[in-house]
C-alpha positions in Angstrom: 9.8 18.8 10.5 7.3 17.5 12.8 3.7 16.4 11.4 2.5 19.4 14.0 5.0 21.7 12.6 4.0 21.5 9.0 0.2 21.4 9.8 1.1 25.1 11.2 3.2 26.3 8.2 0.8 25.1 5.7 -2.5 25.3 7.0 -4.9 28.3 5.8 -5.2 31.3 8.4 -8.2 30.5 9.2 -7.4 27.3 11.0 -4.4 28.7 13.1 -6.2 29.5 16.0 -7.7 25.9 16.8 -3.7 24.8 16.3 -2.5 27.2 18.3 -3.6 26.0 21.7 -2.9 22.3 21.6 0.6 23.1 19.8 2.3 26.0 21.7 2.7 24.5 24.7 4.4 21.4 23.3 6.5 23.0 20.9 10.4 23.9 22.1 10.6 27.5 21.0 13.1 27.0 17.9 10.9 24.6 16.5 8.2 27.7 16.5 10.3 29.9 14.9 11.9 27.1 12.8 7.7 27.3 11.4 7.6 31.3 11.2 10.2 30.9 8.8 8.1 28.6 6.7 5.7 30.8 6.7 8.0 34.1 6.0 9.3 32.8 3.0 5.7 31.6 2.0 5.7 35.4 2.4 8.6 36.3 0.0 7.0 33.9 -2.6 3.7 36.1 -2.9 1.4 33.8 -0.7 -0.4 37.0 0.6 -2.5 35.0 3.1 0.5 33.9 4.5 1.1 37.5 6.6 -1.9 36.9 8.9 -0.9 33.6 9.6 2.8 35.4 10.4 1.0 37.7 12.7 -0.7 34.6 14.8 2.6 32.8 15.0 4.6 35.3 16.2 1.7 35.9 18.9 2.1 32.4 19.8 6.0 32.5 19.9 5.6 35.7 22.0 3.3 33.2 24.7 5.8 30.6 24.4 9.3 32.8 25.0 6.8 35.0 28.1 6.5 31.4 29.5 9.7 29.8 29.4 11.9 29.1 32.2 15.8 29.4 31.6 16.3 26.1 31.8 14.8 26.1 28.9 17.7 27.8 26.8 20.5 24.9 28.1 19.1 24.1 24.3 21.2 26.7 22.6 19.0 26.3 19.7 16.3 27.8 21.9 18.5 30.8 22.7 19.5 31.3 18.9 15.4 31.0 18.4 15.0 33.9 20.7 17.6 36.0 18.7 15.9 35.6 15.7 12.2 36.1 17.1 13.6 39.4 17.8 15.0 40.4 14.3 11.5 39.5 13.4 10.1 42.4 14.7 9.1 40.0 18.7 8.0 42.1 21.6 10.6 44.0 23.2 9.4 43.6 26.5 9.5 39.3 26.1 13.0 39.6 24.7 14.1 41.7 27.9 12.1 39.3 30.0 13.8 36.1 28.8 17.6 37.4 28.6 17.1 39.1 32.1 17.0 35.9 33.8 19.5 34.2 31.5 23.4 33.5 32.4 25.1 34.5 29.2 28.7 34.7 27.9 30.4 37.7 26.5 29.0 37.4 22.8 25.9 36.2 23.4 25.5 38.9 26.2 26.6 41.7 23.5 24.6 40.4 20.7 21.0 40.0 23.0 22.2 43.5 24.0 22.3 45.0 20.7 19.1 43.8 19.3 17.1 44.5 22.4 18.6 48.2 21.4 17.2 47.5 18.0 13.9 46.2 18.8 13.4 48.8 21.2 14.5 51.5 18.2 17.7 52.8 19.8 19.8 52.5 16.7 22.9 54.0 18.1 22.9 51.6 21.1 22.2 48.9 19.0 25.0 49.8 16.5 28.0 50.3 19.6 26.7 46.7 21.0 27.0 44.6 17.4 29.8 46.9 16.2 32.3 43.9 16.4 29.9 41.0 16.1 30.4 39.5 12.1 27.6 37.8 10.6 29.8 35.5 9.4 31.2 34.8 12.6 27.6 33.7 14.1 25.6 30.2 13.7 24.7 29.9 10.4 21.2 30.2 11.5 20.9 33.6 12.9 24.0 35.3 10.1 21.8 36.1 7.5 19.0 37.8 9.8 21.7 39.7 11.7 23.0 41.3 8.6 20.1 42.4 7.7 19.4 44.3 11.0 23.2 45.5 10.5 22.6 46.4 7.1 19.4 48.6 8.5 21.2 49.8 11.1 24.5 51.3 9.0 21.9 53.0 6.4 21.7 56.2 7.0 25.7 56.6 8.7 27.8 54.4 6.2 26.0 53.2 3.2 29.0 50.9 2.0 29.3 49.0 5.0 25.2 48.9 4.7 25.1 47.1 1.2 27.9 45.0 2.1 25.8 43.5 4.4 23.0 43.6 2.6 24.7 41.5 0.4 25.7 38.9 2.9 22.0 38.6 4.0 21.0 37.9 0.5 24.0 35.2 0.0 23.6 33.5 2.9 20.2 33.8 3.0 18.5 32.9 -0.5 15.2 32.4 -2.0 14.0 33.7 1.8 12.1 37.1 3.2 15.7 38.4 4.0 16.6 38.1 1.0 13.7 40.0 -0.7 14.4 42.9 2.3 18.3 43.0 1.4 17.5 43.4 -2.0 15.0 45.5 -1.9 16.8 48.0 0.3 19.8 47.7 -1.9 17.8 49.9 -4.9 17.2 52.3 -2.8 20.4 52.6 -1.6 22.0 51.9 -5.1 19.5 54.6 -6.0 20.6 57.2 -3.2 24.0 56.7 -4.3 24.1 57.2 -7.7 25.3 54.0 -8.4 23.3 53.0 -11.8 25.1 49.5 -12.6 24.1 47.9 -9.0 20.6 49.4 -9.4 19.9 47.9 -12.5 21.4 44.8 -11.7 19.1 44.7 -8.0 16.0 46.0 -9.4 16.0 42.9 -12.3 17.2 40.5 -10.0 13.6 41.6 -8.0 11.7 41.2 -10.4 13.1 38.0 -11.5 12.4 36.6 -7.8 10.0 38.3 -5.7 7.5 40.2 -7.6 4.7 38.9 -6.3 5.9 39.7 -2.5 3.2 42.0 -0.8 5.6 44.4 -0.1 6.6 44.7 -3.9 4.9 48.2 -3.8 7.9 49.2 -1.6 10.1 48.2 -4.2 8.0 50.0 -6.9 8.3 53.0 -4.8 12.1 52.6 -5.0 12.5 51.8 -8.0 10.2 54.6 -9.6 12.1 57.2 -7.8 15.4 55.5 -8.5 15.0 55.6 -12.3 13.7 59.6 -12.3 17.1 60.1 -10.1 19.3 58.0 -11.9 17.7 58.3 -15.7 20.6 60.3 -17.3 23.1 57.3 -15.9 21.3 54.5 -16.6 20.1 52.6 -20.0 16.7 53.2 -20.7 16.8 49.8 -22.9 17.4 47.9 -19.9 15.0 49.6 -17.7 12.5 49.0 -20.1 13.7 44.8 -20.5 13.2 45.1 -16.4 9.5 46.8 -16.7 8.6 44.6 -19.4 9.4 41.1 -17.6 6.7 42.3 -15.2 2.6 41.7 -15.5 0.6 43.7 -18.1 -0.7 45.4 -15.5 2.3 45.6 -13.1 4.4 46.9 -16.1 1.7 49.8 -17.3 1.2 50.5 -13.6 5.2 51.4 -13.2 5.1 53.4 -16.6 2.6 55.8 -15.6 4.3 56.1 -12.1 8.0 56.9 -14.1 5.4 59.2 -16.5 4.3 61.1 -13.3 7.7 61.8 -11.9 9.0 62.5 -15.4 6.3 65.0 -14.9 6.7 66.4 -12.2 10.7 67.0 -12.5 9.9 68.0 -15.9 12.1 65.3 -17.7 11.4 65.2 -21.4 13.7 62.0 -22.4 12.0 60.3 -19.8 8.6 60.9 -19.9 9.0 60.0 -23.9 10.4 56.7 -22.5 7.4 56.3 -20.2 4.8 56.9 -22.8 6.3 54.5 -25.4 6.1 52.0 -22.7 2.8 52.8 -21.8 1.9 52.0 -25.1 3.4 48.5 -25.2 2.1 47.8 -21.8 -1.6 48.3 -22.6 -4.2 48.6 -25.1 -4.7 51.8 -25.9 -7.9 53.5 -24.9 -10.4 54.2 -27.7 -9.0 57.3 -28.6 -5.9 56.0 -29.2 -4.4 57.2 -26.3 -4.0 56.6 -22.6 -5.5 59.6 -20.7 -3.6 59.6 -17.9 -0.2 59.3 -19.9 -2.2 62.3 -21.8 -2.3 64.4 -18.1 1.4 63.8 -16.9 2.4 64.4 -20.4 0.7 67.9 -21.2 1.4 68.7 -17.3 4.9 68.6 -17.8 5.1 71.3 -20.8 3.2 73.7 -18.4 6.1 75.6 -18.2 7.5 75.6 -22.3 6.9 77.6 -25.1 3.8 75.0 -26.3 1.4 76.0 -23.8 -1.1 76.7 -26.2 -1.1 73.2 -27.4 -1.1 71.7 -23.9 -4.6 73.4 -23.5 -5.6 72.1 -26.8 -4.2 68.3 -25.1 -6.1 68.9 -21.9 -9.5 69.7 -23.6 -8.7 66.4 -25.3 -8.7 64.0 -22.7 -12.1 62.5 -21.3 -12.1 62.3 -17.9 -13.8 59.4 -17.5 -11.2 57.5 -17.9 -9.3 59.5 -14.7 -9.5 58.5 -11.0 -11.3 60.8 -9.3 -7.9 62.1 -8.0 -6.9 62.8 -11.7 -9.9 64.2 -12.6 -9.2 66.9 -10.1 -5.7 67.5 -11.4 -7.5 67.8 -14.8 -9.7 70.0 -14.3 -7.7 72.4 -12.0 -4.7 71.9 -14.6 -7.6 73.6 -17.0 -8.1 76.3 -15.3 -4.5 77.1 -14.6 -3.6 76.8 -18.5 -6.2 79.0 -19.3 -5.2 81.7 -16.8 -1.5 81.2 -18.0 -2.4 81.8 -21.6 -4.6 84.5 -21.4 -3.9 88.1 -22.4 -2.6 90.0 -19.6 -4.8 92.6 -18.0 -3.3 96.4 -18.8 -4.9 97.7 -15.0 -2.1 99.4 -13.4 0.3 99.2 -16.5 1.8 103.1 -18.0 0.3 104.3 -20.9 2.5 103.5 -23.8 3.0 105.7 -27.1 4.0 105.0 -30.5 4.9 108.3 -31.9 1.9 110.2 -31.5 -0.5 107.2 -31.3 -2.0 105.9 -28.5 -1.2 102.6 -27.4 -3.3 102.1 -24.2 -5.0 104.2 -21.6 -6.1 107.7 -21.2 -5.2 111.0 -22.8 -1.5 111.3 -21.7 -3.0 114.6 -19.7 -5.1 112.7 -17.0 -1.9 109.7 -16.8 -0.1 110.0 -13.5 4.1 110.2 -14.4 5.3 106.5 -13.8 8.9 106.5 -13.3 10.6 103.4 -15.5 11.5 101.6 -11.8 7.6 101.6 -11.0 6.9 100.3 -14.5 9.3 97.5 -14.1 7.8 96.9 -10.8 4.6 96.3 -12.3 5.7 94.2 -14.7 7.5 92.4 -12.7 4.0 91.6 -10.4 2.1 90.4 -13.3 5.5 87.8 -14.1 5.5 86.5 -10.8 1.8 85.9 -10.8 2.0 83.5 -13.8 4.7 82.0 -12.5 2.8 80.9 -9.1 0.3 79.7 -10.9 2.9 77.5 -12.8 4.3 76.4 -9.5 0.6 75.4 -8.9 0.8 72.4 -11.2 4.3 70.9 -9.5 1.9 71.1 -6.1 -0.9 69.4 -7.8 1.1 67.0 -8.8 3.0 66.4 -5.7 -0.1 66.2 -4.0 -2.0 64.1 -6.1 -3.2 60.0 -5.5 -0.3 57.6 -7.0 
């Protein structure tokens, strides 16, 4: 690489701008990118000041490529450089700039085509266009990339044909951004479909690898709603061997997240399995316990037959030790459990008689006749009442800070 080259892939953020100038206009445009991918996989390995420096040199590439002249892609290396500054998420408007003006055969013609489409977010365009162009089939150096954006693109249509490339991307291209992507699209896809075994086996290999990526929150998010989907499938032993390689932190962060879905889907199995690892993940707080394991926990036997100890639970936790978010759920949750358990109000309820004593209301004389289908009615009203306020708590939940 030359010494220019690695000063830009390896220098702090802060310096990129006084490189910029002097370099960019000596650079050919697949050394540049050659560089962005430096720094992208200084992305996938969790340096997080990394992304800013991405930003600058794709702004740089973006001058270059606005600049160039087609003689400058006789260098096919320049043209392949193009492709991939494109998959990166490049201008649209550069990319149609530069192939306007260029001469291209067939394939390279159909494949600039397709991820123009892409770029410009015409999936269906850019799906007919690459239909018949393999990954495998392309220089080495674009394959991986392009299954990725093939992989995107067959998500939502043909989620086989998705993972397959998917897993191309991540074969071809290892220990790299792409990689991370690939996989971390696979769990949600695994997820989506049901398919435990490859979800497990995705989610460690993740967390093995890139864990500290900056966009390991996405795969939390994944991989949080693929376990509450997939929890009767998969083995909670192995789930909790995958949460337990991560961080302290990372590990009770992920617990609490599965306890708050457990919660809201009201999944008993699982939101035991949360709270034991909550336990393991942390010290405990100085009651013993962690309050907002507490929260999600009594929140989710709202609905059951030990109500009454859920209020006793929620009077229990101090809620200084809740987000501010949390201690709104708390205290509203309070409120709701106390209207749920309190005695019903008799207003607008028939008299009722045992023999010839008098149950409730006034002398049978001055009681209007209720028919038994207005009685039902009525209690019917006060059912449905307590059960909105039940369905309260799922929308408290739902709405609630992560």
């Amino acid at each position: 690489m030359p010494a220019v080259l690695c000063a830009l892939a390896l220098a702090p953020a802060s310096a990129l701008p006084a490189l910029a100038q002097p370099a960019a206009g000596r650079l050919e445009p697949f050394q540049m990118v050659r560089s962005l991918q430096v720094v992208q996989d200084r992305i996938a390995d969790g340096d997080q000041a990394a992304l800013p420096m991405q930003r600058k040199m794709l702004e740089m590439i973006d001058a270059r490529l606005a600049g160039s002249t087609p003689e400058d892609f006789s260098d096919s290396r320049n043209f392949r450089a193009l492709l991939i500054y494109a998959m990166s998420g490049g201008n649209p408007a550069t990319v149609q700039k530069v192939v306007s003006r260029l001469i291209l055969a067939d394939e390279d013609a159909r494949l600039s085509a397709g991820l123009l489409e892409y770029v410009r977010g015409q999936p269906g365009r850019a799906v007919s266009a690459l239909k018949d162009i393999a990954p495998d089939a392309v220089a080495a150096d674009i394959g991986p990339a392009l299954a990725l954006v093939k992989g995107t693109l067959y998500a939502n249509t043909d989620v086989g044909l998705s993972l397959s490339f998917f897993d191309y991307a991540r074969l071809a291209g290892p220990g790299t951004l792409i990689e991370e992507a690939a996989l971390r699209r696979s769990i949600s896809l695994s997820a989506e479909t049901g398919d435990a075994g490859r979800f497990a086996r995705m989610s460690e290999q993740y967390v093995r690898r890139f864990l500290r990526s900056p966009y390991a929150s996405q795969f939390a998010d994944y991989f949080v709603s693929g376990v509450a989907r997939l929890h009767a499938t998969l083995d909670l032993e192995e789930i909790a061997g995958i949460i337990d390689a991560m961080s302290g932190e990372q590990s009770r962060v992920v617990y609490l997240r599965i306890a708050r879905q457990a919660a809201i889907d009201r999944l008993d199995e699982l939101l035991a399995f949360a709270r034991e690892g909550i336990a393991r993940s942390a010290p405990p707080d100085e009651g013993g316990q962690d309050a907002r394991a507490m929260l999600y926990a009594a929140l989710a036997s709202v609905a059951s037959e030990h109500v009454r100890d859920v209020r006793g639970t929620l009077e229990a936790i101090d809620p200084s030790r809740l987000s501010e978010a949390d201690r709104a759920l708390l205290e509203v949750a309070r409120r709701i459990v106390d209207d749920v358990v309190s005695p019903p109000s008799t207003a607008g309820l028939p008299a009722q008689r045992s023999g010839q004593a008098e149950i409730a209301g006034p002398p049978a004389a001055d009681v209007p006749a209720v028919a038994p289908a207005d009685a039902a009615g009525s209690v019917s009203d006060f059912v449905a009442a307590k059960r909105s306020r039940l369905e309260a708590i799922d929308q408290l939940l739902q709405g609630s800070a992560r």
